[in-house]
N, CA, C and O of each residue as an XYZ file, in Angstrom:
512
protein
N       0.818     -1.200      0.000
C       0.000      0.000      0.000
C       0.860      1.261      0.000
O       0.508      2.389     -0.345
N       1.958      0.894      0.415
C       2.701      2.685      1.077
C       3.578      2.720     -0.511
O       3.830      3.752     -1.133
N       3.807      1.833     -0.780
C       4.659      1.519     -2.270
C       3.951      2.068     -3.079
O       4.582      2.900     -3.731
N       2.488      1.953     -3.451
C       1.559      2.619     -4.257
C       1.168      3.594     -4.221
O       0.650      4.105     -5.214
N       1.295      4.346     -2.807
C       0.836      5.655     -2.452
C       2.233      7.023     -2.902
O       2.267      8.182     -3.313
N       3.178      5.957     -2.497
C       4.705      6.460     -2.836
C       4.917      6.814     -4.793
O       5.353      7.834     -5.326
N       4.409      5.517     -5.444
C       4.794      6.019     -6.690
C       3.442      7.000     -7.513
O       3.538      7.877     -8.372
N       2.206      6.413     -6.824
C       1.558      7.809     -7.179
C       1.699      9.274     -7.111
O       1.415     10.215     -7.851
N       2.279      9.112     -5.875
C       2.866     10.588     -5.569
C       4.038     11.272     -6.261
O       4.016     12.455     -6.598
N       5.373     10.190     -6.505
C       6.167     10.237     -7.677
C       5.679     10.804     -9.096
O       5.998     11.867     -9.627
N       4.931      9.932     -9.502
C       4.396     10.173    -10.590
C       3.677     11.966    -11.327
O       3.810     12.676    -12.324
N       2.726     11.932     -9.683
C       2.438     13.318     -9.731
C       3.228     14.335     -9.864
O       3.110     15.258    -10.669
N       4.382     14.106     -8.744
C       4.888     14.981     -8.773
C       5.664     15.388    -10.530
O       5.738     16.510    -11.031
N       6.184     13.968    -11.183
C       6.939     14.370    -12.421
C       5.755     14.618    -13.204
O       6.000     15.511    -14.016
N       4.370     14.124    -13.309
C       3.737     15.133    -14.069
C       3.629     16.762    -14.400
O       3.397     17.419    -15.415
N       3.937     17.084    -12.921
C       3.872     18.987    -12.739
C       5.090     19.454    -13.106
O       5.270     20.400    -13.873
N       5.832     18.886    -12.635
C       7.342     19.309    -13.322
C       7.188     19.523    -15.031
O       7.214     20.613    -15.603
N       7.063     18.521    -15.511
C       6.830     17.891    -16.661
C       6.020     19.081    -17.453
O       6.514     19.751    -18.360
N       4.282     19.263    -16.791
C       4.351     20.757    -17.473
C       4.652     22.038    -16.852
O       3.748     22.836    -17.100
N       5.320     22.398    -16.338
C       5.750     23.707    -15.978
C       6.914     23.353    -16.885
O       7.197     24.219    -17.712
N       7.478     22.492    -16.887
C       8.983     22.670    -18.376
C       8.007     23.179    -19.156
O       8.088     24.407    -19.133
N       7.268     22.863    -19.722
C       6.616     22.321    -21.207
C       6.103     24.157    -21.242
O       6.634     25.034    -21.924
N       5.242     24.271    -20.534
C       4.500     25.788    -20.431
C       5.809     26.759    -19.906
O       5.641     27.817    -20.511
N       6.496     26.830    -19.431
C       7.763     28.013    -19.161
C       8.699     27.718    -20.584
O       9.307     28.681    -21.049
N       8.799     26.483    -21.214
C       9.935     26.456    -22.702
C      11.192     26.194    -22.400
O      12.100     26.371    -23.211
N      11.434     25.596    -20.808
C      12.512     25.572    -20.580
C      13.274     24.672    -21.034
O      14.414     24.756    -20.578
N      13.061     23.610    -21.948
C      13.662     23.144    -22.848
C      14.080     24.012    -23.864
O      15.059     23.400    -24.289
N      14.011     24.784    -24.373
C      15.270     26.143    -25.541
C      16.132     26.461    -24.460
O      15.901     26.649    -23.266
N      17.471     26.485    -25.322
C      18.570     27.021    -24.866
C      18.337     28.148    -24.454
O      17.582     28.781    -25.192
N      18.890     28.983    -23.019
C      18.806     30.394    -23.015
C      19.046     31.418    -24.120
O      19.660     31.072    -25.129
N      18.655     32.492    -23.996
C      18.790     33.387    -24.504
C      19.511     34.297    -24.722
O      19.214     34.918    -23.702
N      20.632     35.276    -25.469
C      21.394     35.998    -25.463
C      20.808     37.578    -25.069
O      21.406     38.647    -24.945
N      19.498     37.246    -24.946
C      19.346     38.724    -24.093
C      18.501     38.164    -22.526
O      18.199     37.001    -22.261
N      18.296     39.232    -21.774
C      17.865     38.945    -20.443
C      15.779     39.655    -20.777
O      14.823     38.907    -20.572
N      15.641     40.895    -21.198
C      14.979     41.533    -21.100
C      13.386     40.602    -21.399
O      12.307     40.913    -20.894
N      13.602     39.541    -22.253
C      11.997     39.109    -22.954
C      12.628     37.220    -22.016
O      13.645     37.130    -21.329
N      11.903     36.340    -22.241
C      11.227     35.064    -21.559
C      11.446     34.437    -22.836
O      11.076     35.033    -23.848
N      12.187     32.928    -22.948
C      12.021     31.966    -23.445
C      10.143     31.945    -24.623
O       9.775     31.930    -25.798
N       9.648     31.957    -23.395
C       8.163     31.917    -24.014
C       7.557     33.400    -24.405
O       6.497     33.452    -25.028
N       8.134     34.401    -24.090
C       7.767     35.315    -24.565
C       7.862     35.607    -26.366
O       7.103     35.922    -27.282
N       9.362     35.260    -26.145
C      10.292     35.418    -28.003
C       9.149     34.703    -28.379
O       8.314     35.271    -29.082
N       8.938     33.248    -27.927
C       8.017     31.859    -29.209
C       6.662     32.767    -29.218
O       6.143     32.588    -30.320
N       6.070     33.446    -28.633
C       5.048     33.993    -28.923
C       5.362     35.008    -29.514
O       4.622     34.878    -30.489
N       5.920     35.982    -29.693
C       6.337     36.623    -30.739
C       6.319     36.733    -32.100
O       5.732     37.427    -32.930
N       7.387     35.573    -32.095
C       7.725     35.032    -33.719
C       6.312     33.941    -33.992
O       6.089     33.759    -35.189
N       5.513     33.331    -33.180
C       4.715     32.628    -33.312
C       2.827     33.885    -34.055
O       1.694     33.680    -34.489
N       3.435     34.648    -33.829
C       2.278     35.732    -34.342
C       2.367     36.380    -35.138
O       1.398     36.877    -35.712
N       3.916     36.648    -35.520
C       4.193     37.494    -36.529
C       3.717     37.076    -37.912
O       3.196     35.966    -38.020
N       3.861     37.942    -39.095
C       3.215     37.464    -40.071
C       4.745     38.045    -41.160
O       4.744     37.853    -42.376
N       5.786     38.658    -40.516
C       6.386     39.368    -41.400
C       7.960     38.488    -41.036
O       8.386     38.241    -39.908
N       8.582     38.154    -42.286
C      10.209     37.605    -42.237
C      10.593     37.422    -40.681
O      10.357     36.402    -40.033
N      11.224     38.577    -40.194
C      11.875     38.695    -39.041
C      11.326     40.303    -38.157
O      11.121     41.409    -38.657
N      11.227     39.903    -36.856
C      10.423     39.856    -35.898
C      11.565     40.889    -34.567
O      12.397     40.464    -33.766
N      11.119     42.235    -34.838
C      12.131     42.809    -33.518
C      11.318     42.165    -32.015
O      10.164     42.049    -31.601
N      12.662     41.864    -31.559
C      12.494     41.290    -30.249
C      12.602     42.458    -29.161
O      11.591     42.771    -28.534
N      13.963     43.180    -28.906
C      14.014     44.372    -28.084
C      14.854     45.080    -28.188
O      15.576     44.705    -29.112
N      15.322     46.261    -27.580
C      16.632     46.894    -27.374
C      17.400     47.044    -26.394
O      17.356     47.889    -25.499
N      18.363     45.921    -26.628
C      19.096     45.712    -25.312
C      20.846     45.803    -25.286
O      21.518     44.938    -25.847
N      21.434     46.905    -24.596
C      23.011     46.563    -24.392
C      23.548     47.523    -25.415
O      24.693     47.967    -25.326
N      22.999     47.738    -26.062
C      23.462     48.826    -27.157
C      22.982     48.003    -28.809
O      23.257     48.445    -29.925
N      22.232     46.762    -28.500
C      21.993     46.239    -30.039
C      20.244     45.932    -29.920
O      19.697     45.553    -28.884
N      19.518     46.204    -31.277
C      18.587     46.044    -31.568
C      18.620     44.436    -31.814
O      19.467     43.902    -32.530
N      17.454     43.639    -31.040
C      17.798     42.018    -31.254
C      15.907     41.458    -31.969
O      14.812     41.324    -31.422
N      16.432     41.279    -33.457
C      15.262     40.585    -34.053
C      15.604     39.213    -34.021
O      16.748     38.764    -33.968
N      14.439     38.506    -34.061
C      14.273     36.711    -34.457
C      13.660     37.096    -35.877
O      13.256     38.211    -36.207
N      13.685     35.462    -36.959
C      13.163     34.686    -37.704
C      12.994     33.545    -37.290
O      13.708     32.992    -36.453
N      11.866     32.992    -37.929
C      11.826     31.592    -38.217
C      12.228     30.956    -39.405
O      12.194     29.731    -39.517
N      12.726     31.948    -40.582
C      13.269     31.129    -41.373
C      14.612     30.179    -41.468
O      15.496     30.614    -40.730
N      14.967     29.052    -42.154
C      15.555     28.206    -41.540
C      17.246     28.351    -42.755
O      18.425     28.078    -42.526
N      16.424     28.983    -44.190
C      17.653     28.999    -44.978
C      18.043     30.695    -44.919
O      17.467     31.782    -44.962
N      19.693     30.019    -44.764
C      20.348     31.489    -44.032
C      20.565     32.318    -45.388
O      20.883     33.504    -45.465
N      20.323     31.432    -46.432
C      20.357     32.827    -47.016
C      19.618     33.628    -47.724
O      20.035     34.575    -48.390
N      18.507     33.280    -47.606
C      16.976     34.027    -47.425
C      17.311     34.447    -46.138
O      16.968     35.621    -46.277
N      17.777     34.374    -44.833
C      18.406     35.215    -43.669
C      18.073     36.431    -43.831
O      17.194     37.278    -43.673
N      20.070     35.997    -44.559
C      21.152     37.498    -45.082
C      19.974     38.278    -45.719
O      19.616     39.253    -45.059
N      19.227     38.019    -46.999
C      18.596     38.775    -47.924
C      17.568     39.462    -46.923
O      17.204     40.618    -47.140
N      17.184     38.873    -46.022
C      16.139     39.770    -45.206
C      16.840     40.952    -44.141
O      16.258     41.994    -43.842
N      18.013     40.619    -43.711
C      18.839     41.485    -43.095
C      19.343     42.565    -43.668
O      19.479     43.606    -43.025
N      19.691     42.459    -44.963
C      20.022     43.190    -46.203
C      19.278     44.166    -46.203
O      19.667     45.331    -46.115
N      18.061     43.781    -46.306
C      16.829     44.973    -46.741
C      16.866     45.474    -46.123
O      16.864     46.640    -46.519
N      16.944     45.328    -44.469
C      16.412     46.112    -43.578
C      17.492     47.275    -42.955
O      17.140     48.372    -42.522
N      19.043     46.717    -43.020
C      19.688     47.359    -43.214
C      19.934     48.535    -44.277
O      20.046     49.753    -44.139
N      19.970     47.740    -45.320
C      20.161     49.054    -46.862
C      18.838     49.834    -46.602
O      18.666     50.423    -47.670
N      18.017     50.098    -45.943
C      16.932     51.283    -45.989
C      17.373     51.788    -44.718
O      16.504     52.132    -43.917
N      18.559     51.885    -44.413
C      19.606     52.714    -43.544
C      20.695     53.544    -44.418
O      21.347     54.520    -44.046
N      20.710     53.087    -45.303
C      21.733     52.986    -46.405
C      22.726     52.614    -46.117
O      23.778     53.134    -46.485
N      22.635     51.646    -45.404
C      24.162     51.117    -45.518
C      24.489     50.061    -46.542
O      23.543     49.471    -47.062
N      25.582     49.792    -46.850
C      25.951     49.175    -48.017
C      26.744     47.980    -47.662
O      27.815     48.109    -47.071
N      26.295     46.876    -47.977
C      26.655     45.900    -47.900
C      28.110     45.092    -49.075
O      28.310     45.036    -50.288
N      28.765     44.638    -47.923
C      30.567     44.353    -48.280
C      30.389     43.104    -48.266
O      29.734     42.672    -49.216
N      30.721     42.419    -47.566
C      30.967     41.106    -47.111
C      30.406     40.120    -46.151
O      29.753     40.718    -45.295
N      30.415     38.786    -45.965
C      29.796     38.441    -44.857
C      31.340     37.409    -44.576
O      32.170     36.985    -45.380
N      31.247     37.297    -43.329
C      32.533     36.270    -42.404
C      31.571     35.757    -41.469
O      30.968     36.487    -40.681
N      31.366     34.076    -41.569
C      30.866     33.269    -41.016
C      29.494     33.791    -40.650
O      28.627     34.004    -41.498
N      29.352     33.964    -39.507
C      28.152     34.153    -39.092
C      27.688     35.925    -39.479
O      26.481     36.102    -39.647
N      28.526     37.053    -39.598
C      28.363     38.249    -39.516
C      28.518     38.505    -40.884
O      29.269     37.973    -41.703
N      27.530     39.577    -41.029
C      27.846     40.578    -42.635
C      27.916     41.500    -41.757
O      27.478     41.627    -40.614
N      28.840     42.448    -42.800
C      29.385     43.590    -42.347
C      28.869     44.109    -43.854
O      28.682     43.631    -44.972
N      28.739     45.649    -43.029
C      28.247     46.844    -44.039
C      28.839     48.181    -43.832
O      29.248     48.578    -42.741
N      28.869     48.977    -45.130
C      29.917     50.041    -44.511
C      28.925     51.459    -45.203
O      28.134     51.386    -46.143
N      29.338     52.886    -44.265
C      28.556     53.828    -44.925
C      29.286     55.309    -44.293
O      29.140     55.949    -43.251
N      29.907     55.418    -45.193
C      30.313     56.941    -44.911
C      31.768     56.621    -43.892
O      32.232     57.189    -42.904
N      32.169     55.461    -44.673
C      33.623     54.723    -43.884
C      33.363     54.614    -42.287
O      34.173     55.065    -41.478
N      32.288     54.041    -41.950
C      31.982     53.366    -40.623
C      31.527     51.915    -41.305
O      30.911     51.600    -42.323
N      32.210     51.137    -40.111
C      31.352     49.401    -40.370
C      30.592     49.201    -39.134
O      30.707     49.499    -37.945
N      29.597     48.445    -40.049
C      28.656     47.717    -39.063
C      28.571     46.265    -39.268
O      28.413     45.732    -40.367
N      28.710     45.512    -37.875
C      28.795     44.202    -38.283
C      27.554     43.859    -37.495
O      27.214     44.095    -36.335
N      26.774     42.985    -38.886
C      25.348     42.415    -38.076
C      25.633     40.872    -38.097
O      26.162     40.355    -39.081
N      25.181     39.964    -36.711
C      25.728     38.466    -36.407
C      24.010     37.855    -36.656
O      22.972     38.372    -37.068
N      24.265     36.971    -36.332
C      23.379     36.057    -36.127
C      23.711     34.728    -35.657
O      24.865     34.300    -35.622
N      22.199     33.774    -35.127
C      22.849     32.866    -33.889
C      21.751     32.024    -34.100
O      20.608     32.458    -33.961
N      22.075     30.359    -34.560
C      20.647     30.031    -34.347
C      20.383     29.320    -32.825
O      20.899     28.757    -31.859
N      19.314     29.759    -33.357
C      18.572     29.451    -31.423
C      17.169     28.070    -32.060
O      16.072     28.024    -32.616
N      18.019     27.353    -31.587
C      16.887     25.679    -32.067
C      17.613     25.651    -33.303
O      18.439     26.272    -33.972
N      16.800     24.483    -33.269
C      17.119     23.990    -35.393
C      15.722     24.914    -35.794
O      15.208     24.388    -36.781
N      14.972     26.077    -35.364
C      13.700     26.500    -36.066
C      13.909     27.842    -36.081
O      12.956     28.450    -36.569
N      14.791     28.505    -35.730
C      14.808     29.881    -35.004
C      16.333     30.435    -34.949
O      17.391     29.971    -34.524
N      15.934     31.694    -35.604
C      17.382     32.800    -36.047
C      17.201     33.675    -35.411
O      16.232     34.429    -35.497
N      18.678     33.796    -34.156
C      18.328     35.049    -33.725
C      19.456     36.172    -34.391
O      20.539     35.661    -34.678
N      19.334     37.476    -34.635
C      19.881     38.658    -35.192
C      20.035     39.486    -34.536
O      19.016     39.838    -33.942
N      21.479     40.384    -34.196
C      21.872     40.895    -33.505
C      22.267     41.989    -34.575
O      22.727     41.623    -35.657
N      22.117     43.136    -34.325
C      22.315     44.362    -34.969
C      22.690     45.787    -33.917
O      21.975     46.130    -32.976
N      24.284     46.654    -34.443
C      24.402     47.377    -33.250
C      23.045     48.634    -33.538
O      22.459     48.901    -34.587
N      22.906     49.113    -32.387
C      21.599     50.020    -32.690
C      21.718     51.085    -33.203
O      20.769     51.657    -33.738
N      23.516     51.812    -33.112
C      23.369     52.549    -34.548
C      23.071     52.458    -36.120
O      23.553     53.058    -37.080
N      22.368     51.754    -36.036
C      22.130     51.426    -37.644
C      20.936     52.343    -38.470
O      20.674     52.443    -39.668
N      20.398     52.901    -37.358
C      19.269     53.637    -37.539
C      19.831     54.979    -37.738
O      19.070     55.784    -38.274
N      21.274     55.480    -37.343
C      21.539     56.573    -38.124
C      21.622     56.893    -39.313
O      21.900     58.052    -39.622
């Protein structure tokens, strides 16, 4: 009897665990910013209807997600949003394109977060 009462209670207990992971997302890797929630970003990008998705402004960089998965439909979406800064796009090195304008560079990174999810890091002068 106490054996049965014992693994019911077990059981329960890894059920609640089980969803509070599931409902908090704490299965995704953390995050490179502090300001938004695991589950906040997935609802985010989970509503959006447009490429890539500003997340916040944090540390001195503007931080958007995508869900797109080929990076270079990425770049081309980073591109745009940059060049209607006018900045002009040079090169990319591994993970970062760099862009230059009026002999300043800007290097924009990116990071994937899951196998479903791009996160984009941009410094926030870009808007000059």
């Amino acid at each position: 009897m106490k054996k049965g009462i014992l693994a019911f209670s077990l059981g329960t207990i890894c059920i609640f665990i089980l969803i509070f992971v599931i409902y908090n997302k704490d299965f995704y890797p953390s995050l490179p910013i502090e300001s938004l929630s695991k589950r906040d970003v997935i609802k985010i990008i989970n509503h959006s209807e447009k490429p890539m998705e500003k997340l916040t402004d944090e540390d001195g960089f503007a931080w958007y997600i995508t869900s797109e998965q080929d990076m270079s439909i990425v770049d081309d979406t980073i591109k745009k949003l940059v060049d209607q800064n006018k900045w002009i796009y040079k090169d990319k090195e591994g993970s970062g394109l760099i862009f230059e304008k009026q002999e300043k560079k800007l290097i924009v990174t990116t990071q994937k977060w899951t196998g479903k999810y791009v996160i984009v890091k941009i410094p926030s002068n870009f808007n000059d």
